[in-house]
C-alpha positions in Angstrom: 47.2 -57.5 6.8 50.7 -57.7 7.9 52.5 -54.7 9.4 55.6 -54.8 6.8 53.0 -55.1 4.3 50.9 -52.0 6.3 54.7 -50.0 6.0 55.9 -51.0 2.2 51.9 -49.6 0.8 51.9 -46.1 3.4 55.7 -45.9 2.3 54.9 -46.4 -1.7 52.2 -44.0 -1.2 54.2 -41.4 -0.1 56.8 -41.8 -2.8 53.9 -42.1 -5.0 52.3 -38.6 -3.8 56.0 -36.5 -4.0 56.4 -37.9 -7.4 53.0 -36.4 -8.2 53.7 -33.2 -6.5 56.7 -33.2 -8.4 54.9 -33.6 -11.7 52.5 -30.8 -11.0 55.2 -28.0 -10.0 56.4 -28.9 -13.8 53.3 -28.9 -15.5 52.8 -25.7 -18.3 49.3 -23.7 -16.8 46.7 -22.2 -19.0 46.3 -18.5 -18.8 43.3 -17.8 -16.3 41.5 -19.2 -14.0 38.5 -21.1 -14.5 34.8 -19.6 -13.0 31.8 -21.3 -12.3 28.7 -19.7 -12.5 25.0 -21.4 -12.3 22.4 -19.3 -14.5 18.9 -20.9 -14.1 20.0 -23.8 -13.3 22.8 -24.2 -15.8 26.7 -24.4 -15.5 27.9 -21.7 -17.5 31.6 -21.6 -17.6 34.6 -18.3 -18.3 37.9 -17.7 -18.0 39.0 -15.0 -16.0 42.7 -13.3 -16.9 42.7 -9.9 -14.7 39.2 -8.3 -15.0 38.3 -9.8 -17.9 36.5 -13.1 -18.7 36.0 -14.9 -21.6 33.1 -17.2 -21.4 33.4 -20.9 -23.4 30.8 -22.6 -25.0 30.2 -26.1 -23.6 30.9 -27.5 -26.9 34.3 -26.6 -26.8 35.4 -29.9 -25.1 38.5 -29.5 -25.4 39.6 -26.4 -23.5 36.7 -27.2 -20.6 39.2 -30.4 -20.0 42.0 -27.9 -19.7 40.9 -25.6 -18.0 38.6 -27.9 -15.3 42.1 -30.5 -15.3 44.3 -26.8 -14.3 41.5 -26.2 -11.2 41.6 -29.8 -10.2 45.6 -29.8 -10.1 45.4 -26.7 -8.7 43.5 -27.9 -5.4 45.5 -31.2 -5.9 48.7 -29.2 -5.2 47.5 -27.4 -2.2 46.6 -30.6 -0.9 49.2 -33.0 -1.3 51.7 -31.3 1.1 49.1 -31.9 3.8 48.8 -35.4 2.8 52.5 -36.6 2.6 53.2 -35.0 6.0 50.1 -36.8 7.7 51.4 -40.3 6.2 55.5 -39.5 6.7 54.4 -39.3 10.7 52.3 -42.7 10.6 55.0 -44.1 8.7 57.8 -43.0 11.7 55.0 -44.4 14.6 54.7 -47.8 12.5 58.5 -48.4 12.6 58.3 -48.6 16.2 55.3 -50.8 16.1 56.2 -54.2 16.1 54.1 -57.4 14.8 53.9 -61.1 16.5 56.6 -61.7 14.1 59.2 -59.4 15.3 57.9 -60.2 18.8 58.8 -64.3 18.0 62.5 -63.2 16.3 63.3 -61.8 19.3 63.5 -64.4 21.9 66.3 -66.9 22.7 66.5 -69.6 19.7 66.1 -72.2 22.8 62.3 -70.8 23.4 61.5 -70.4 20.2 61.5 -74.0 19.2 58.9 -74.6 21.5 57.1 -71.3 20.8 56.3 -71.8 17.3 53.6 -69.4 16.8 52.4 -70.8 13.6 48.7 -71.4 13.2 47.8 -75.0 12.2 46.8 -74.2 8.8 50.2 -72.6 8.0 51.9 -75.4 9.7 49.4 -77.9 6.9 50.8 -75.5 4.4 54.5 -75.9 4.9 54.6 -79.7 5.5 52.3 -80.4 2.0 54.7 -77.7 0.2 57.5 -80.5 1.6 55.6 -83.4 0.6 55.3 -82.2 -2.9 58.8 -80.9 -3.1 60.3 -84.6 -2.0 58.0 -86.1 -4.8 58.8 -83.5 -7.5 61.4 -84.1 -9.9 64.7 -82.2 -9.7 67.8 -81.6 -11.9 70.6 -84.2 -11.7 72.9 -82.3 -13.8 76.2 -82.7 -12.5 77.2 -79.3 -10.4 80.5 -77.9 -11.3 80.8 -76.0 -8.5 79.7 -76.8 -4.9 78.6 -74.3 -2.3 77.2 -76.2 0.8 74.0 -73.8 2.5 73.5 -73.7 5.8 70.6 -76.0 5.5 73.1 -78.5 4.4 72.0 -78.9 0.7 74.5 -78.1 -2.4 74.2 -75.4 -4.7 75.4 -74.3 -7.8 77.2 -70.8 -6.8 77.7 -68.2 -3.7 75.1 -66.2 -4.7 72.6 -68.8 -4.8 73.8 -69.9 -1.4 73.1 -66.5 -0.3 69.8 -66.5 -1.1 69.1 -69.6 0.3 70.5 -69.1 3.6 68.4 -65.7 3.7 65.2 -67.9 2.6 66.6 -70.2 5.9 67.3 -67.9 8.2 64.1 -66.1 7.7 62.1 -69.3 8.1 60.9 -69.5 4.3 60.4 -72.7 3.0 61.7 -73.4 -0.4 62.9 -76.1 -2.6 66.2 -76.1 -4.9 66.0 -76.6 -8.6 62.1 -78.7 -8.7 60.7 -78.6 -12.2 58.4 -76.6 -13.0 56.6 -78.3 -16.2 55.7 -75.9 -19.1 53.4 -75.8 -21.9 54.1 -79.0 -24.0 55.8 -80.6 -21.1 58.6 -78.4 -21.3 60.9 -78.9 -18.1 62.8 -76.0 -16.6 64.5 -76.3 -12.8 64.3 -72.4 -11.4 66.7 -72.0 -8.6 64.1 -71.9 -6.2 60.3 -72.7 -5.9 59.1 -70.8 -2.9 56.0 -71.0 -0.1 54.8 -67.7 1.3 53.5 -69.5 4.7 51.3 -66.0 5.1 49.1 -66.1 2.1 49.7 -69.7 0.5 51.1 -68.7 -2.8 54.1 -70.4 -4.7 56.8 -68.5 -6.4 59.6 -69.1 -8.0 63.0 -67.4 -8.4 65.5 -67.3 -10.5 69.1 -66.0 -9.8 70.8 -65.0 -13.5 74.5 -64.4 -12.6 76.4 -63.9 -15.8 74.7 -61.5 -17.3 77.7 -59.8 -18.8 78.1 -62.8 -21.0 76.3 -62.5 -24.1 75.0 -66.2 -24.8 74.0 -66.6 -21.2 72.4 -63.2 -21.0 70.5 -64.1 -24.7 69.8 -67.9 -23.1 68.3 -66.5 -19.8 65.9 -63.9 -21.9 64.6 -66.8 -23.4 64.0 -68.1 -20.6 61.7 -65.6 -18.9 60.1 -64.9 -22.2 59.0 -68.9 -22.2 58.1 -68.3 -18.6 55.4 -65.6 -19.2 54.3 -67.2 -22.0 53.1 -69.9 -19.3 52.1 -68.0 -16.7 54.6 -66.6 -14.8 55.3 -63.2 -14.5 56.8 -61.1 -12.5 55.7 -59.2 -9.1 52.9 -61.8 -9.3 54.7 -65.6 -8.8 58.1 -65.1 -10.2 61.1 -63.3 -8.8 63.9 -62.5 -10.7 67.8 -61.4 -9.8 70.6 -60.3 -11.6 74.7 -59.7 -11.4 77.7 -59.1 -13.2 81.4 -59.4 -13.2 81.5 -55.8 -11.8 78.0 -55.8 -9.9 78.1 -59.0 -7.7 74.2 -60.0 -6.1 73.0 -57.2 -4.2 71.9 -58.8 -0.5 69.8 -55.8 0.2 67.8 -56.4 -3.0 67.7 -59.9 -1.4 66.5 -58.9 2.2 64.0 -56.7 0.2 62.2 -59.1 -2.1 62.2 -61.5 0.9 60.5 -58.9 3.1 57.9 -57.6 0.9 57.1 -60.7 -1.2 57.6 -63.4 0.8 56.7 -63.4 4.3 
């Protein structure tokens, strides 16, 4: 398991466990408290409000499950302050941990072209990934625009520039508009097919940058409706982005999807 990937699950888990606690400190409690008592050998169960107890008949299902549901939450909400502090101090010692990865980023770009600390399989990975992309069909419709990545290719718009140069710069391969061919032979060109090197799965993404236009909003939810209709979906092999007029592509959305999905 990689360390990012170590960070994003203990971080989730914390956010997970406040939004719990949260929940609980809402919730509306039963009156009493729920006793246990074992009588020759059988559970026997009461309420207890004051000095007084009430005792319920096993048969009545349905305040046992309240009452047994209140003493769980109960001991879950003592609990789960413990918990979140115990994982909030791994999480601080695992951001000064660092991985091979971080280790490799940081030396001069002179040593690490001959430091490539790729294992052979990933390197057998990345260079069939190419071979298939340089065989694979891609769309020859006439760009309007031109924005030139840093990788040298031509896209279709700045934001899809920006994405690719993050995809570059953070040593991702990808490949720009290759079909992807879907149920009857139905061609679509996503902005990007994608390699995680790391676990060998394919994505793709696609960038949706007028979505304040109307026809190209209703075209593009088309789209991703015919899209997991054939398998894609997302958080599992398709990555999806948005912007408006008024809320251009947000890079640390970018940086984020990268981080956790990709490498």
């Amino acid at each position: 398991m990689k360390l990012d990937t170590v960070k994003t699950d203990v971080n989730a888990l914390i956010k997970e466990m406040k939004a719990q606690l949260d929940s609980l400190e809402r919730r509306k409690m039963p009156d009493g408290d729920l006793v246990l008592r074992i009588q020759h050998g059988n559970s026997r169960f009461y309420v207890a409000s004051g000095k007084k107890e009430r005792y319920i008949k096993t048969k009545d299902s349905k305040t046992l499950k309240l009452y047994c549901l209140e003493r769980y939450y109960k001991k879950l909400e003592k609990a789960l302050p413990e918990q979140v502090a115990r994982l909030e101090k791994i999480s601080a010692a695992l951001e000064k941990v660092k991985d091979d990865r971080a280790v490799y980023e940081s030396l001069p770009d002179a040593v690490k072209k001959f430091a490539d600390p790729r294992s052979e399989r990933e390197k057998q990975l990345i260079e069939k990934f190419y071979r298939k992309a340089g065989r694979a069909s891609h769309n020859n419709m006439e760009k309007s625009d031109i924005f030139e990545t840093d990788r040298g290719e031509e896209v279709r718009s700045k934001s899809e520039k920006i994405i690719a140069d993050m995809l570059f710069h953070s040593d991702i391969p990808y490949d720009y508009e290759q079909v992807v061919l879907l149920g009857s032979r139905e061609k679509r060109y996503p902005d990007f097919t994608i390699l995680n090197v790391r676990t060998g799965k394919v994505y793709i993404w696609e960038h949706m940058g007028s979505m304040d236009n109307e026809d190209y909003r209703e075209k593009n939810l088309r789209k991703i409706e015919t899209y997991q209709e054939n398998g894609y979906y997302t958080g599992e092999n398709l990555i999806l982005t948005f912007e408006t007029k008024n809320k251009p592509l947000n890079v640390r959305q970018v940086r984020g999807i990268i981080k956790h999905w990709l490498r």
